[in-house]
MMTF fields as JSON, N, C-alpha, C and O atoms, coordinates in Angstrom:
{
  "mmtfVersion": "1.0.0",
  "mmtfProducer": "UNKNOWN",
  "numBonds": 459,
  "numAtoms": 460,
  "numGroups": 115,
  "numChains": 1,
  "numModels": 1,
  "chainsPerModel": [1],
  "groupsPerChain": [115],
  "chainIdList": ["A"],
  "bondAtomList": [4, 2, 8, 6, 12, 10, 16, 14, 20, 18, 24, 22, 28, 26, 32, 30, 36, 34, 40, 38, 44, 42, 48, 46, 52, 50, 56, 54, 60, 58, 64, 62, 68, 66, 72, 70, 76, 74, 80, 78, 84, 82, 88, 86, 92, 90, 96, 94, 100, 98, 104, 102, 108, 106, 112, 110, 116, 114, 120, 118, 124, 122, 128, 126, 132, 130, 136, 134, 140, 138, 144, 142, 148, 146, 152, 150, 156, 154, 160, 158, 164, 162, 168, 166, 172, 170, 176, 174, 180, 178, 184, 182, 188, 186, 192, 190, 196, 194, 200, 198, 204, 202, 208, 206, 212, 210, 216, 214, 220, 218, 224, 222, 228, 226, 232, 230, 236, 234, 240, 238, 244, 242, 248, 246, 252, 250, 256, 254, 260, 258, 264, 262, 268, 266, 272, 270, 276, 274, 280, 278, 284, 282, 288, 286, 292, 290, 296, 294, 300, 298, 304, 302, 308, 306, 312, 310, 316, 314, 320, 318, 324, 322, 328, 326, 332, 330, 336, 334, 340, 338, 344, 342, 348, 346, 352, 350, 356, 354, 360, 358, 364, 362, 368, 366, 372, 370, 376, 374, 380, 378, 384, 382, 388, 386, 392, 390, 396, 394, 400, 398, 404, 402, 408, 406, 412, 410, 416, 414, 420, 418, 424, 422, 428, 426, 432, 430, 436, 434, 440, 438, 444, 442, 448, 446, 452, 450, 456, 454],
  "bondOrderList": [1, 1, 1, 1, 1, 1, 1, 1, 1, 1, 1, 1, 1, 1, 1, 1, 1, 1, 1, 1, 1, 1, 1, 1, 1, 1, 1, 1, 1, 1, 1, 1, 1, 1, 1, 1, 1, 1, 1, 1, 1, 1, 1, 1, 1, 1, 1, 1, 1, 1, 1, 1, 1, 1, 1, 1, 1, 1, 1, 1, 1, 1, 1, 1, 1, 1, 1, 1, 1, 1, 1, 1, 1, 1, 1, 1, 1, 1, 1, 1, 1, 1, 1, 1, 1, 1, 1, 1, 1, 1, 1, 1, 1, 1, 1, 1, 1, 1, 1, 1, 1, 1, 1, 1, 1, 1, 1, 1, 1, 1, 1, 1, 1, 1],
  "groupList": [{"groupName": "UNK", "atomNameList": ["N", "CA", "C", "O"], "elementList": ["N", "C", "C", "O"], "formalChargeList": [0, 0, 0, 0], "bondAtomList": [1, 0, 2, 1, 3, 2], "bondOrderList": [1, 1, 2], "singleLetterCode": "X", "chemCompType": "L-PEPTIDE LINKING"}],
  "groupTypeList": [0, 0, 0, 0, 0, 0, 0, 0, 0, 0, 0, 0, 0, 0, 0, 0, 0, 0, 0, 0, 0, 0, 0, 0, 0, 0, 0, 0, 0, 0, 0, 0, 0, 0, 0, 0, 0, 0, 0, 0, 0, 0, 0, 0, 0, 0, 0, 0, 0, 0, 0, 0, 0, 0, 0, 0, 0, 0, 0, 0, 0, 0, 0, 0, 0, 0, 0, 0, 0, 0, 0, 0, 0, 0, 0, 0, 0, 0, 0, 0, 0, 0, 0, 0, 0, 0, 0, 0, 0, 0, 0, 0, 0, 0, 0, 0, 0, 0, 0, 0, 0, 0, 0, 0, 0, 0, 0, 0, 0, 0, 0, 0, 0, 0, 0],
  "groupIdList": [1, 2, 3, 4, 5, 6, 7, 8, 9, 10, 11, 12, 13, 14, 15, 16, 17, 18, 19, 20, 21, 22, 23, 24, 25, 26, 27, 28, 29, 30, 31, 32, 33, 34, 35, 36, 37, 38, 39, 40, 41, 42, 43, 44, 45, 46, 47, 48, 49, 50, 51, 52, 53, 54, 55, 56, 57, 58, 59, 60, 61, 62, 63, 64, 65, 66, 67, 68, 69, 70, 71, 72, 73, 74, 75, 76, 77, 78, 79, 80, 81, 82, 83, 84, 85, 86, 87, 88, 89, 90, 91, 92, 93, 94, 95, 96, 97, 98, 99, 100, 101, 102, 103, 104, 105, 106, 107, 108, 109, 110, 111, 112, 113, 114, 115],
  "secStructList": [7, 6, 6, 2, 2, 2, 2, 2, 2, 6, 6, 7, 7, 4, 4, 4, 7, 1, 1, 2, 2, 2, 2, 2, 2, 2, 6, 6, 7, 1, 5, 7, 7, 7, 5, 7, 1, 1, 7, 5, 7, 1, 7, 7, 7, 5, 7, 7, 7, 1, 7, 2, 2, 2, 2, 2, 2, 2, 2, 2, 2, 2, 2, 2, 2, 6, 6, 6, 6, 1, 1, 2, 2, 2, 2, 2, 2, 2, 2, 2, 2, 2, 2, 2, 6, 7, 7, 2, 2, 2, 2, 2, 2, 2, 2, 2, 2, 2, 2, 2, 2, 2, 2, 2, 2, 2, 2, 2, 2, 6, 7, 7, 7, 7, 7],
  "xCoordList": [-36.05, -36.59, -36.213, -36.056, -36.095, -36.206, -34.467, -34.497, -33.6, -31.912, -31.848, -31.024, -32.738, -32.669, -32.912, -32.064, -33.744, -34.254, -33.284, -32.95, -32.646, -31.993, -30.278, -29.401, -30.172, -29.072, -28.887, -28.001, -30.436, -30.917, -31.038, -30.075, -31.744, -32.1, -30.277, -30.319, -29.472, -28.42, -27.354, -26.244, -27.826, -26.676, -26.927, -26.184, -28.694, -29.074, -28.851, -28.822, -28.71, -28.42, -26.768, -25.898, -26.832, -25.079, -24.877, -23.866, -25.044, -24.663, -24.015, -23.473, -23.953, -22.899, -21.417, -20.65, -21.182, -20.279, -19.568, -20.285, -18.316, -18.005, -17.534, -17.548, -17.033, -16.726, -16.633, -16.475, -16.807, -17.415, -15.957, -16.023, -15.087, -13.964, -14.913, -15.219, -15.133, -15.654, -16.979, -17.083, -17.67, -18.534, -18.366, -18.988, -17.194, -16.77, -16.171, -16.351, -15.291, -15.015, -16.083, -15.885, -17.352, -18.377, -18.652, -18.495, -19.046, -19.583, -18.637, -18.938, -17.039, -15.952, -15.019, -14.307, -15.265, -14.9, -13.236, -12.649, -12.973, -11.446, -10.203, -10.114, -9.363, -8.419, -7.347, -7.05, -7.174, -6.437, -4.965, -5.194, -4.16, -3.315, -1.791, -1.518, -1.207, -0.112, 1.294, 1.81, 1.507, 2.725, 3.401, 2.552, 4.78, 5.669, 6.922, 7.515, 7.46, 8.813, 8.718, 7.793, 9.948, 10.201, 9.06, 8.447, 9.198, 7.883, 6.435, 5.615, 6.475, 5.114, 4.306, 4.885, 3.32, 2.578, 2.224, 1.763, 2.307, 2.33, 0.317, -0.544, 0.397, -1.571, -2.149, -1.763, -3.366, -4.43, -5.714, -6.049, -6.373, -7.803, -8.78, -8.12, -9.609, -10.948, -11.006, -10.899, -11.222, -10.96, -12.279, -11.912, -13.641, -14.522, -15.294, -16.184, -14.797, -14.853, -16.832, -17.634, -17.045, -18.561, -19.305, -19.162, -20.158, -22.216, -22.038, -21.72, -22.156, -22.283, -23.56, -23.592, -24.537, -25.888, -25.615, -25.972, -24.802, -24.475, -23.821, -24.346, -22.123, -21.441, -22.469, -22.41, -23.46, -23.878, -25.128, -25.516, -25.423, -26.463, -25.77, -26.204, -24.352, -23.586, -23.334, -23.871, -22.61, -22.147, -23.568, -23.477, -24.515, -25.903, -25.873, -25.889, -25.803, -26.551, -25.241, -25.591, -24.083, -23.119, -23.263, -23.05, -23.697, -24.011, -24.93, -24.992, -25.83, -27.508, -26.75, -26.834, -26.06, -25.716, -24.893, -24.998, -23.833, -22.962, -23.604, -22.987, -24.891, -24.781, -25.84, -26.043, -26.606, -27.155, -26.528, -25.937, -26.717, -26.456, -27.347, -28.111, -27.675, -28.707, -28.027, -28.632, -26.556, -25.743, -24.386, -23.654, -24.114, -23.214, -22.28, -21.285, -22.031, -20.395, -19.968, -18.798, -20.673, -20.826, -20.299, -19.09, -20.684, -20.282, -18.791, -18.041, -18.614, -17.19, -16.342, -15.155, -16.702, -15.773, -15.601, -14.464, -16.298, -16.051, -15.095, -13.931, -15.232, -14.309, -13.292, -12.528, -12.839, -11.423, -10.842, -9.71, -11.422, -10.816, -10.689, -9.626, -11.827, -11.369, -10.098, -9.245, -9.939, -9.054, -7.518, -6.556, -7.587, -6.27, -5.654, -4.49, -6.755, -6.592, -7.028, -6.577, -7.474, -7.763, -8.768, -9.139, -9.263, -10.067, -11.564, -11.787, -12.191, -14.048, -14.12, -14.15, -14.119, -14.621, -13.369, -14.036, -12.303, -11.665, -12.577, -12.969, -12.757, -13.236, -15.145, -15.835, -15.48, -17.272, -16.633, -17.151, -15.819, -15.621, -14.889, -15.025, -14.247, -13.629, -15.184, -15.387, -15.99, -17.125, -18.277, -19.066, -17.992, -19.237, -18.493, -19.068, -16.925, -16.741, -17.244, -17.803, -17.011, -17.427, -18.678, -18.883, -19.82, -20.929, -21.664, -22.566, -20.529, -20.753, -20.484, -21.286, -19.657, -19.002, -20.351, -20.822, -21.028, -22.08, -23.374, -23.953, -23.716, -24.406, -24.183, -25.105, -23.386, -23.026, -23.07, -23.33, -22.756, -22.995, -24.405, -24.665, -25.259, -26.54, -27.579, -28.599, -26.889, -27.75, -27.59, -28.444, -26.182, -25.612, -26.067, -26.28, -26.082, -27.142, -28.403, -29.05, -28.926, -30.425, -30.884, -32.029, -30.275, -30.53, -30.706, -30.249, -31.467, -31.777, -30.439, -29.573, -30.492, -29.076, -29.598, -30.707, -28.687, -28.341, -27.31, -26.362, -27.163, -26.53, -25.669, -24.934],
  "yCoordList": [-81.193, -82.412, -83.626, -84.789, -83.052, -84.609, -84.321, -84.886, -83.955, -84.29, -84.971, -85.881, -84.639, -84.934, -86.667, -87.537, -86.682, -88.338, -89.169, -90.237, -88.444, -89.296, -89.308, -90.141, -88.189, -88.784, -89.923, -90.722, -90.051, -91.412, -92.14, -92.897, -92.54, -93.711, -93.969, -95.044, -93.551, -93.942, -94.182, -94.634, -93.807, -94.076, -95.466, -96.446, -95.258, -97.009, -96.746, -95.58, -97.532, -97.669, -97.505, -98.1, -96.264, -95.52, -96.604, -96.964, -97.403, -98.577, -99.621, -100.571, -99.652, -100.459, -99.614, -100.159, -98.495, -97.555, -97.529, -96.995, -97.977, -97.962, -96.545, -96.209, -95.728, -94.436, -93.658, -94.263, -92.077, -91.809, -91.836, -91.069, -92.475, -92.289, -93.833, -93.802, -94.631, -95.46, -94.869, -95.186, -94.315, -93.143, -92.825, -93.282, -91.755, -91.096, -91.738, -91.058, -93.291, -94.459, -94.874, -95.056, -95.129, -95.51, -94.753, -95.214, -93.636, -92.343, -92.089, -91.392, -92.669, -92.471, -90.924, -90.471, -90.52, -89.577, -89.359, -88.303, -90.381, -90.319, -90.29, -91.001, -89.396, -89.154, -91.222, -92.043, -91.056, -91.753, -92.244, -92.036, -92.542, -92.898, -93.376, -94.575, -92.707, -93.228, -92.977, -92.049, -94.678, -94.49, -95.588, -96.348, -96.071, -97.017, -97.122, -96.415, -97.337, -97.642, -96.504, -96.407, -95.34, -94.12, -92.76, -91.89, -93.141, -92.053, -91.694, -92.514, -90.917, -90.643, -89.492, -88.406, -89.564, -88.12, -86.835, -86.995, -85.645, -84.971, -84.542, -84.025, -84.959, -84.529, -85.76, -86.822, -85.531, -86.704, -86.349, -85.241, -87.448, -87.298, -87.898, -88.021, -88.23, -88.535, -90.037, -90.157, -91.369, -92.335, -92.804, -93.51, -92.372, -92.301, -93.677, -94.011, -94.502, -96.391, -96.498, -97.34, -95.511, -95.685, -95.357, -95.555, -94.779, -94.123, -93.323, -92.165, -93.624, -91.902, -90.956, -89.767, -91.731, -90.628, -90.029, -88.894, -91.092, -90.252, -89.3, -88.265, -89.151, -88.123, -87.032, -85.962, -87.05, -86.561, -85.227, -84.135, -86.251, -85.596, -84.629, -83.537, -85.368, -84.315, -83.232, -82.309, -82.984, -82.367, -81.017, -80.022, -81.399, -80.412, -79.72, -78.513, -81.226, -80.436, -79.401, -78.222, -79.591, -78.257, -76.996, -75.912, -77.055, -76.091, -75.171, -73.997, -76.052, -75.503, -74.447, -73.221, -75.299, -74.77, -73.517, -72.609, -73.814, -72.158, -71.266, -70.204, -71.323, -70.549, -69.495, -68.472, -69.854, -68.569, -69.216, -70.295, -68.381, -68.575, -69.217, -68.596, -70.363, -71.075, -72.243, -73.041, -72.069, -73.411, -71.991, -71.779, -71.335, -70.972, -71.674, -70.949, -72.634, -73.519, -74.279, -74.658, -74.609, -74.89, -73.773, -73.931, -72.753, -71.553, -70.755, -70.358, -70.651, -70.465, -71.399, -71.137, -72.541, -73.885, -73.079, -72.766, -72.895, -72.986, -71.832, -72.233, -70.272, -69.479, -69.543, -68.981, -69.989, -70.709, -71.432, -71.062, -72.426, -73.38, -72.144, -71.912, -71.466, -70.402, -69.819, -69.937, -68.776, -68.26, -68.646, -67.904, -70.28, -71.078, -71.173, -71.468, -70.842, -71.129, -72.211, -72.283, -72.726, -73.796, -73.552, -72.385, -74.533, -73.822, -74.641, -75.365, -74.188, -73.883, -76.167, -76.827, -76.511, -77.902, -78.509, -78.868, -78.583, -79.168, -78.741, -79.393, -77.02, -76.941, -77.281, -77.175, -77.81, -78.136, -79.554, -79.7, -80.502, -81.854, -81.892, -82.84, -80.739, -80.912, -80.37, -81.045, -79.477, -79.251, -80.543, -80.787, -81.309, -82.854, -83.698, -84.59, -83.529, -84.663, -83.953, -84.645, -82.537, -81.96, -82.556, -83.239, -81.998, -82.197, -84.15, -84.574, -84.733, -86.305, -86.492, -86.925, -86.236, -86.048, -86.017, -86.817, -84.283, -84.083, -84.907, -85.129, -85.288, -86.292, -87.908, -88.722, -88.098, -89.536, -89.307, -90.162, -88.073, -87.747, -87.829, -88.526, -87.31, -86.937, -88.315, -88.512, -89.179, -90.661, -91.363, -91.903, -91.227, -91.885, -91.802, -92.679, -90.595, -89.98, -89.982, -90.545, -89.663, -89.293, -87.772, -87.387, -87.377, -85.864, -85.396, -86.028, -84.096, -83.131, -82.357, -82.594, -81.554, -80.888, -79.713, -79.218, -79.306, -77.621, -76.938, -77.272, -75.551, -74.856, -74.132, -73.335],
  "zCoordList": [97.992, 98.556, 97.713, 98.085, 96.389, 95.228, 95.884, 96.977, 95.771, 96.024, 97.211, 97.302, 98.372, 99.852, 99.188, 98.992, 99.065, 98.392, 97.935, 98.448, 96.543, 95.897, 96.791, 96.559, 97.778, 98.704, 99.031, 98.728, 100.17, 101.364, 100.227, 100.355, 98.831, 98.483, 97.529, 96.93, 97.415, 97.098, 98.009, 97.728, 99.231, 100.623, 100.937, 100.915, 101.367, 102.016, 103.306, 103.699, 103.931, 105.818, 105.628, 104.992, 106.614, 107.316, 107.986, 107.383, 108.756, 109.735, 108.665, 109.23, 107.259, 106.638, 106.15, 105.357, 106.613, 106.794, 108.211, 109.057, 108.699, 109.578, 110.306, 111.491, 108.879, 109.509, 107.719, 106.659, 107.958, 106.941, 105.74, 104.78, 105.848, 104.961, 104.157, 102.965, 104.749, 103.792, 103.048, 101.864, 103.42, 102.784, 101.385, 100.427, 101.415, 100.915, 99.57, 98.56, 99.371, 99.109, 98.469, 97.268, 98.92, 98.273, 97.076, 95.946, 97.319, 96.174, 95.314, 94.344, 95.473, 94.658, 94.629, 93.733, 95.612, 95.659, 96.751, 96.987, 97.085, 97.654, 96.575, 95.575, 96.976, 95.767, 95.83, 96.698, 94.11, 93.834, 94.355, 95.547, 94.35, 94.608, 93.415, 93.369, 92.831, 91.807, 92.972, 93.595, 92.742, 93.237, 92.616, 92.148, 92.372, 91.985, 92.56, 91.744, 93.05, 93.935, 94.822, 95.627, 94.673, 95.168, 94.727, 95.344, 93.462, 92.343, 93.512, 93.925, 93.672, 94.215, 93.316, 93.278, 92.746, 91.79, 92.436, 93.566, 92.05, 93.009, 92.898, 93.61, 91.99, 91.556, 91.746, 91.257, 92.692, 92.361, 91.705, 91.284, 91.686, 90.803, 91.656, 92.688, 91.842, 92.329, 91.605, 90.385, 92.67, 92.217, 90.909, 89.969, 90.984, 90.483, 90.587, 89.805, 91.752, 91.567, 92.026, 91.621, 92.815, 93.691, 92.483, 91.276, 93.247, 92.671, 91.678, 91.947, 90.625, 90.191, 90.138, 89.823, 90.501, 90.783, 92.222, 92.54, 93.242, 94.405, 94.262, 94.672, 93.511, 93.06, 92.419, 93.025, 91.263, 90.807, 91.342, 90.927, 92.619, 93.791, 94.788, 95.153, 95.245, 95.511, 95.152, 95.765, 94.254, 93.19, 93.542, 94.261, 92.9, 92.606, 93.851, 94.091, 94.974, 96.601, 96.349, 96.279, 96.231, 96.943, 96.082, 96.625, 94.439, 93.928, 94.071, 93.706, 94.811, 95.436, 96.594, 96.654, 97.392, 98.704, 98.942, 99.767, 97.718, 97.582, 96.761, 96.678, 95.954, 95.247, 95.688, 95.034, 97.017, 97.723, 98.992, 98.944, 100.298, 101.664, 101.992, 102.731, 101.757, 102.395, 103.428, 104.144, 103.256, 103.906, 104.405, 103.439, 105.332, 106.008, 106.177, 106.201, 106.303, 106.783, 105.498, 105.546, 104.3, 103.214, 102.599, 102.428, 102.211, 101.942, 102.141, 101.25, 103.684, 103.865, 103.764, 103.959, 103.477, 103.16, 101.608, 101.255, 101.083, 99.534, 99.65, 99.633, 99.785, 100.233, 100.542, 99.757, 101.375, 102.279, 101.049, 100.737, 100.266, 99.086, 97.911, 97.335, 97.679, 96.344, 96.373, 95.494, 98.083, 98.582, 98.424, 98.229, 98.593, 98.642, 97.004, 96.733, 95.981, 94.766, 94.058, 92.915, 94.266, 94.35, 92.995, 92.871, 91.944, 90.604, 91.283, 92.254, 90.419, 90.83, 91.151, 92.19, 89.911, 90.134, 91.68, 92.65, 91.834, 93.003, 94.355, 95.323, 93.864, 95.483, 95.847, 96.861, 94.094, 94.306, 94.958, 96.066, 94.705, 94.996, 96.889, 97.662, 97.154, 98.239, 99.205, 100.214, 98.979, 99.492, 99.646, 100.559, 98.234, 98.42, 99.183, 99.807, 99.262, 100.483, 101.909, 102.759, 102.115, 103.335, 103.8, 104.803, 102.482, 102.64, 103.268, 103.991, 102.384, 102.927, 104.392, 105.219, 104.533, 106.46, 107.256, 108.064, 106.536, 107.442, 107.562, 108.625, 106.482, 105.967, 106.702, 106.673, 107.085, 107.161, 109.414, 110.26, 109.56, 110.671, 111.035, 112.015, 110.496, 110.635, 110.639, 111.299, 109.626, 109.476, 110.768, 111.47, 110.95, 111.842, 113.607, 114.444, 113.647, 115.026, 114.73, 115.613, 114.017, 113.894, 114.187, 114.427, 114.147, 114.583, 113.348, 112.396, 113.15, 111.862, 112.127, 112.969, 111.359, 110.503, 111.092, 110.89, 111.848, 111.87, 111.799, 112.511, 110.748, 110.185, 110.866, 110.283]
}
């Protein structure tokens, strides 16, 4: 309940989000960008520019969420990313953007969350 909280009181009103990539942007969690003429990097990082108690709330909610079955689509998201190879922290961060999506959906309708 205290994470559910500190989500909503670090989101604020979804209606200043036009679509959830700005979301996502906010909390700092869209990968970086290195590029210079032709050079493009082949690795990115997490821009880190937003919230960091939002990142930080994230972060927890998806650890909460994979680490019993209490979140099914949360869960096989994380699977699918282990599977690909992917190492433990990329796929907790590719799961808190998941998790924002759903989140930013849910404010956005008003509907409760089902699994």
């Amino acid at each position: 309940d205290k994470l559910a909280a500190s989500l909503i009181a670090e989101i604020g009103d979804a209606k200043q989000f036009e679509d959830p990539k700005q979301l996502v942007a906010y909390a700092g969690l869209d990968p970086s960008v290195h590029s210079s003429g032709q050079f493009v990097a082949s690795s990115t990082r997490i821009t880190k520019r937003g919230s960091k108690r939002l990142r930080r709330a994230l972060y927890l909610a998806v650890q909460c969420g994979i680490r019993g079955s209490t979140n099914e689509r949360l869960r096989a998201y994380y699977d699918k990313k282990r599977q690909e190879g992917k190492p433990y922290k990329v796929t907790v961060i590719a799961c808190a953007n998941k998790l924002l999506h759903h989140i930013y959906a849910i404010l956005k309708k008003g509907t409760p969350y089902t699994a």
